[in-house]
ZAMARGU-4260 file (C-alpha; in steps of 0.2 Angstrom, whole numbers, plus 5000, padded with zeros to 4 digits):
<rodrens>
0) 5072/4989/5090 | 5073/5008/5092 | 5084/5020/5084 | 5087/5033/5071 | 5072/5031/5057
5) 5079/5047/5048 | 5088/5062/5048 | 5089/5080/5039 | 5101/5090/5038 | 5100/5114/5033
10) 5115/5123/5029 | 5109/5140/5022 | 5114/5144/5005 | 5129/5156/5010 | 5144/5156/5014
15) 5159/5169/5023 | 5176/5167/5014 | 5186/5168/5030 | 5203/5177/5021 | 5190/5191/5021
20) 5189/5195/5038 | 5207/5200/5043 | 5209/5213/5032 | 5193/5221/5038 | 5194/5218/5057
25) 5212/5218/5058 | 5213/5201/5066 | 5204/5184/5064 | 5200/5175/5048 | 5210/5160/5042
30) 5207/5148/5026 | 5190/5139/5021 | 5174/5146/5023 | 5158/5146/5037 | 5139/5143/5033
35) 5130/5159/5036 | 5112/5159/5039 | 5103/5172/5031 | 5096/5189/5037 | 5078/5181/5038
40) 5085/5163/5048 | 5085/5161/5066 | 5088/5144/5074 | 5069/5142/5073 | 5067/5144/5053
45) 5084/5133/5051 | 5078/5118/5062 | 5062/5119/5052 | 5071/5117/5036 | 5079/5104/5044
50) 5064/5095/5052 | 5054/5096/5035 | 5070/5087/5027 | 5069/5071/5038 | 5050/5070/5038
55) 5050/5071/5019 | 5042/5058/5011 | 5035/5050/5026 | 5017/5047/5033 | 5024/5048/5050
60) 5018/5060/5064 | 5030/5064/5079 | 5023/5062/5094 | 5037/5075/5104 | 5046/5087/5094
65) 5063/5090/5106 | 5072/5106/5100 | 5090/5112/5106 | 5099/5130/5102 | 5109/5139/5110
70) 5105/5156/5100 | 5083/5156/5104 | 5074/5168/5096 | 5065/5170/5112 | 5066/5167/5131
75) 5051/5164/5144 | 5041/5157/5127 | 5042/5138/5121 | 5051/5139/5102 | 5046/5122/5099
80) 5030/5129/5097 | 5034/5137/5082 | 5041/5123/5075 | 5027/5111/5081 | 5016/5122/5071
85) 5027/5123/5054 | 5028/5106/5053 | 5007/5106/5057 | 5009/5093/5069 | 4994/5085/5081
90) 4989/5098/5095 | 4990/5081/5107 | 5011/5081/5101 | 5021/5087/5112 | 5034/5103/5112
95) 5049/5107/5120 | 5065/5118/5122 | 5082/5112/5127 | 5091/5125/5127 | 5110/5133/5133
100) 5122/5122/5126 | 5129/5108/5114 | 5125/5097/5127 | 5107/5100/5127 | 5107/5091/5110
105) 5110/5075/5116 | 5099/5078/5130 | 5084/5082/5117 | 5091/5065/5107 | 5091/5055/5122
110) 5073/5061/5126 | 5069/5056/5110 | 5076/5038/5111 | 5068/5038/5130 | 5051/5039/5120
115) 5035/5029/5114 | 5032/5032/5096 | 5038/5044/5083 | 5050/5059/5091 | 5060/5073/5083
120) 5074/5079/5091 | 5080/5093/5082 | 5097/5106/5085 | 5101/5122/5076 | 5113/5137/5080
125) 5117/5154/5073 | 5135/5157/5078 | 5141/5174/5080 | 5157/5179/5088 | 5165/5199/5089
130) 5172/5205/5074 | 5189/5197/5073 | 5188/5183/5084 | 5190/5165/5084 | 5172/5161/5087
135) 5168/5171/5074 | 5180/5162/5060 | 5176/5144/5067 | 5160/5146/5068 | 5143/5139/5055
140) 5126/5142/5056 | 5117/5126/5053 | 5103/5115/5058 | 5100/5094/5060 | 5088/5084/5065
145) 5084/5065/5070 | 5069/5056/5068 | 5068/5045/5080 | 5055/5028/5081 | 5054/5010/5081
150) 5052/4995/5069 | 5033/4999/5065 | 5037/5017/5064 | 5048/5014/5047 | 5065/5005/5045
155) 5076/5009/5059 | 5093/5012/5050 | 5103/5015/5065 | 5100/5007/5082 | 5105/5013/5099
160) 5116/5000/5106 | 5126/5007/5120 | 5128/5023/5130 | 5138/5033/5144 | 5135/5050/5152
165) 5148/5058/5161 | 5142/5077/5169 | 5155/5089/5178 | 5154/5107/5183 | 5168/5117/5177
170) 5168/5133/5166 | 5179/5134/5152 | 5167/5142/5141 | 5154/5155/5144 | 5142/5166/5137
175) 5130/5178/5146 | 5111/5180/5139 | 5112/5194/5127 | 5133/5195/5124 | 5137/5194/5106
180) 5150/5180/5107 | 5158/5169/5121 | 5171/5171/5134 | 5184/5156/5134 | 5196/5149/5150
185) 5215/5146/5143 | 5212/5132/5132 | 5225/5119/5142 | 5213/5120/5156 | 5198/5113/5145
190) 5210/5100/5136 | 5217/5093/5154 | 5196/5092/5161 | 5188/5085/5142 | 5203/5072/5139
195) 5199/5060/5153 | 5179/5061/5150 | 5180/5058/5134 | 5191/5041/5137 | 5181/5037/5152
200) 5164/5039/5143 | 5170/5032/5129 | 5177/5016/5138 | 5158/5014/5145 | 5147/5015/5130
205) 5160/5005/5120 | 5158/4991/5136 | 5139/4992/5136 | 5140/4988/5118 | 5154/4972/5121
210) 5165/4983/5108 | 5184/4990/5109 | 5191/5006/5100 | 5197/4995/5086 | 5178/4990/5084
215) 5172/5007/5080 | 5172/5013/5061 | 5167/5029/5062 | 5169/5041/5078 | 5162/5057/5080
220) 5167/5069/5091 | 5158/5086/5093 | 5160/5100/5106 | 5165/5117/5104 | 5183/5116/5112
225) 5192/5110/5096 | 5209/5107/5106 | 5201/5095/5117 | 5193/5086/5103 | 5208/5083/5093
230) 5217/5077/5109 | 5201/5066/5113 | 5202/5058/5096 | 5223/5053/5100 | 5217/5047/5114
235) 5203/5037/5109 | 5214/5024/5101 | 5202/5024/5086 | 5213/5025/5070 | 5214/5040/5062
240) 5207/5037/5046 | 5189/5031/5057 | 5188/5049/5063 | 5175/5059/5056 | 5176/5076/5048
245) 5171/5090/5058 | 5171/5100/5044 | 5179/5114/5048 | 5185/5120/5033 | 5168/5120/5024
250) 5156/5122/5036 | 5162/5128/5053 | 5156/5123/5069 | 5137/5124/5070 | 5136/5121/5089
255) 5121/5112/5097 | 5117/5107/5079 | 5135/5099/5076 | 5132/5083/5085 | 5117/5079/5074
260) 5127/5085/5055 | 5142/5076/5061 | 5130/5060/5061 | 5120/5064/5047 | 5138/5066/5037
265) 5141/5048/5045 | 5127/5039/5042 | 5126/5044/5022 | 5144/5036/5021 | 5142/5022/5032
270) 5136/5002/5026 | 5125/4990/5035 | 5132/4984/5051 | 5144/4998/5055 | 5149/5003/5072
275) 5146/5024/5073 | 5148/5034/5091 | 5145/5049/5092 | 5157/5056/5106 | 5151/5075/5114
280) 5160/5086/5126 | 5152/5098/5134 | 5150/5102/5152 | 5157/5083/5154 | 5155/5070/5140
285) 5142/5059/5133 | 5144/5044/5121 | 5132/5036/5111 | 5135/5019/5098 | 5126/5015/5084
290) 5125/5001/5076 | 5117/5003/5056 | 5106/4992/5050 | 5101/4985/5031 | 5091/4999/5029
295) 5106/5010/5028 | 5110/5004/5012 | 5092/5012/5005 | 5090/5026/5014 | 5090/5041/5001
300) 5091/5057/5012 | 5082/5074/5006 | 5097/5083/5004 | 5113/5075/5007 | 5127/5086/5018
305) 5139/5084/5003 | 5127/5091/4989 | 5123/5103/5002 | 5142/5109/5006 | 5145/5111/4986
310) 5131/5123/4986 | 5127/5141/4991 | 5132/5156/4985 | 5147/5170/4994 | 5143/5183/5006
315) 5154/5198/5007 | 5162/5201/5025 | 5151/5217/5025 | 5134/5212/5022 | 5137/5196/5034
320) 5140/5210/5049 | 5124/5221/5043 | 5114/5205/5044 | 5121/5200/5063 | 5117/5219/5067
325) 5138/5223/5069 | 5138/5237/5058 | 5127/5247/5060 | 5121/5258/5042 | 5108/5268/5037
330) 5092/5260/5038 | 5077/5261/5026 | 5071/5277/5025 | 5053/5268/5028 | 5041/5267/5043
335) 5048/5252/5053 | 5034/5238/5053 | 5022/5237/5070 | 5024/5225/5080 | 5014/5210/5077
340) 4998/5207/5083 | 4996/5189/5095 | 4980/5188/5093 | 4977/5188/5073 | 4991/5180/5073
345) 4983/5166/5083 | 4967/5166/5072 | 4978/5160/5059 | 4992/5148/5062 | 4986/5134/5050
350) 4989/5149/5038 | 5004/5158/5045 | 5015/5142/5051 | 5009/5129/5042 | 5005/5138/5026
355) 4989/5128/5024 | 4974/5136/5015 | 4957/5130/5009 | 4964/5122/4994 | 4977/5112/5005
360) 4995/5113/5010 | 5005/5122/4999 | 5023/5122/5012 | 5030/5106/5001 | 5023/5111/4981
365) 5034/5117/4971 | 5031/5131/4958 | 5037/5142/4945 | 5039/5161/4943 | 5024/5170/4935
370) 5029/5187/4935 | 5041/5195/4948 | 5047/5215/4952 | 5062/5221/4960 | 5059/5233/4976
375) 5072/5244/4983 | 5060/5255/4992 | 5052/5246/5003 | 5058/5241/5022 | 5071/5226/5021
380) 5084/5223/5033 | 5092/5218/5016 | 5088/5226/5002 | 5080/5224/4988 | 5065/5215/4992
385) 5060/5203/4979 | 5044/5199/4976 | 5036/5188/4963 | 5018/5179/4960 | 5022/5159/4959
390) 5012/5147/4951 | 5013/5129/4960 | 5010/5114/4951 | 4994/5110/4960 | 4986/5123/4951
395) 4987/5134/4967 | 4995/5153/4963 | 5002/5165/4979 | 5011/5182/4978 | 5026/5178/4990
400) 5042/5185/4993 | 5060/5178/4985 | 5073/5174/4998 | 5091/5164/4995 | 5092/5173/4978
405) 5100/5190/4970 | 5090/5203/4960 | 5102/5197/4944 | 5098/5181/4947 | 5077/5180/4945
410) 5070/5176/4929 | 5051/5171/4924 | 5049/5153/4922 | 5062/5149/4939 | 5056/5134/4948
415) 5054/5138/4967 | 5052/5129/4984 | 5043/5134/4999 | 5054/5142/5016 | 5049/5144/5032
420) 5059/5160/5038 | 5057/5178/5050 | 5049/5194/5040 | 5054/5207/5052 | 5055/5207/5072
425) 5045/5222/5080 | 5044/5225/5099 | 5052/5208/5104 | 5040/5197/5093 | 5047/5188/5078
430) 5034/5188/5063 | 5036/5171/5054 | 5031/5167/5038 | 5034/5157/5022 | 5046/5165/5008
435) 5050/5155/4990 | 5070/5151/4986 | 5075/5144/4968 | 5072/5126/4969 | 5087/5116/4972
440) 5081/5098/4968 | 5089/5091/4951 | 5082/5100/4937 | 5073/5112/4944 | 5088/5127/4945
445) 5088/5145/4942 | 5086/5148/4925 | 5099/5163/4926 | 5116/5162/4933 | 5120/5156/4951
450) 5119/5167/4962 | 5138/5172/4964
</rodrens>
């Protein structure tokens, strides 16, 4: 039996009130909030934090790490690679991209399932939008992943047990390489085109798997066209109540990581033999039914989606458009950093991705603040920097830098976590390195006020 063996799930600790983009922009905004991913994620640091999440706790090594964005950090280079190395996985594990849209998600899933051994399909987005618009408002930065195996791999929890791929070329949304947000055909058009796929694709994984609408309890559908997605789900004939949350109002749509939180949201609330599809619709539709296993009951996820959504601390309208670079302000009055050098670079990646030393790996100790100092001198794309010596509980001690966390809110004695994020981007090149964040686990808060 093959399926899903585990899953994790990142949403980054802050989150944009949306009632505070109208008054700013002049247009836009609406009720709830959006995930926002810091100034120091990319879809690479966020799909690490996710990846680390499922493999926590596990001896497991994928064989195929299968990553999907549609915001890369780079083109004309593998960004797998970076997360391949982060996770320090064998050099004979394979790496790749699947990139361009939501529907390169369940592509790199599909891969995943296609597989021998341990894979890791993984999906993350930052979601931009120009000041105002609806992209902006509805979207989420997030990341997902899947762990992906077979009976000797670990208990599969949810098994494949029918499928249906529908593809057809038509352009209702578009976005060209390096435009800040998207360019979208009137909405009926996509509505009249996703509709039909959806039912047809549905019809034919339901099939495969001998099921009927009325035996689904929990569907998922996913896709960046929300009209068509609430129509699909009236159409579907699955009741109402079995429809899963898209979390708009909490979250926002994450895009090519959507399919995998939706199904990680799902499979934390589901029971053993429960019938899940996950139903996505982009560029056509594809539909895949699960069917959970005993081992659902047991399964304890590294951070659930619903601790995660009660989490995090509010970003001000401002500050989120500094960090997406749409305001521009004074910058640092500090030499900019020079670009990073490839080839030390390449002298260390045990060190620089997988934060592994002589002493071991310290990526997944926890530690607590020795001493710490608040800079607002030196260059940050947000200042100040914080910077603090951590003592982890192995013994080991490392001057790092704080992330996730306001000046106010560091005190000595605050337990920390290890964070795989960007230091600065010079030439082209993204330098990534590890940070510390306050420790999220049960006990181990800030020992000063949230962040607020």
């Amino acid at each position: 039996m093959r399926g899903i063996i585990g899953w994790g799930v990142h949403l980054p600790h802050r989150r944009l009130d949306r009632s505070q983009i109208s008054p700013i922009a002049g247009t836009g905004g609406g009720k709830g909030r959006r995930t926002v991913a810091s100034y120091d994620e990319d879809a690479t640091t966020m799909a690490v934090a996710a990846a680390r999440a499922a493999l926590r706790g596990r001896s497991v090594s994928p064989a195929a790490v299968w990553f999907s964005t549609t915001t890369p950090a780079y083109l004309d280079k593998t960004n797998a690679t970076a997360i391949h190395a982060a996770l320090r996985m064998n050099r004979t594990a394979a790496a790749y991209d699947a990139l361009g849209s939501v529907r390169s998600a369940v592509g790199a899933l599909r891969a995943a399932m296609a597989g021998a051994g341990v894979a890791l399909a993984v999906a993350s987005d930052v979601r931009i939008g120009r000041p105002g618009s609806a992209d902006e408002a509805a979207g989420g930065d997030a990341g997902a992943a899947a762990l992906v195996g077979d009976d000797g791999d670990g208990p599969v929890v949810a098994q494949l047990v029918g499928s249906a791929s529908l593809s057809e070329e038509f352009t209702d949304r578009w976005r060209v390489p390096g435009d800040v947000g998207a360019k979208v055909w009137e909405e009926r058009f996509g509505e009249t085109k996703y509709v039909p796929l959806a039912t047809e694709a549905l019809k034919a994984a339901l099939g495969e798997a001998a099921l009927d609408a009325a035996g689904v309890d929990a569907l998922i559908i996913a896709g960046m066209h929300e009209r068509a997605c609430a129509a699909a789900a009236k159409a579907s004939g699955v009741a109402p109540e079995k429809i899963v949350d898209r979390l708009a109002a909490t979250v926002g749509n994450p895009g090519a990581a959507q399919p995998f939180l939706l199904l990680a949201r799902a499979l934390e609330q589901a029971t053993p033999d429960q019938t899940i599809v996950l139903l996505v619709l982009s560029d056509g539709a594809e539909a895949l039914v699960f069917r959970t296993t005993d081992a659902v009951s047991s399964y304890q996820p590294a951070a659930p989606v619903a601790s995660q959504i009660l989490a995090g601390a509010p970003i001000d309208y401002g500050r989120y458009l500094t960090w997406r670079g749409l305001l521009a302000v004074e910058p640092p009055r500090r030499p900019e950093p020079a670009r990073p050098s490839s080839s030390a670079a390449g002298r260390s990646t045990d060190w620089k991705y997988g934060l592994e030393g002589p002493a071991g790996v310290l990526a997944d100790q926890v530690g607590t603040v020795t001493t710490f100092t608040i800079d607002r001198l030196a260059y940050s794309p947000s200042p100040p920097v914080v910077f603090a010596v951590v003592d982890f509980d192995d013994g080991e001690r490392l001057p790092v830098e704080l992330t996730d966390v306001s000046a106010e809110e560091v005190a000595v004695g605050m337990r920390v976590e290890m964070t795989f994020r960007r230091l600065f981007t010079a030439d082209g090149i993204v330098n990534y390195f590890w940070k510390a964040r306050p420790s999220r686990a049960a006990g181990d808060g800030p020992s000063r006020k949230d962040a607020a």
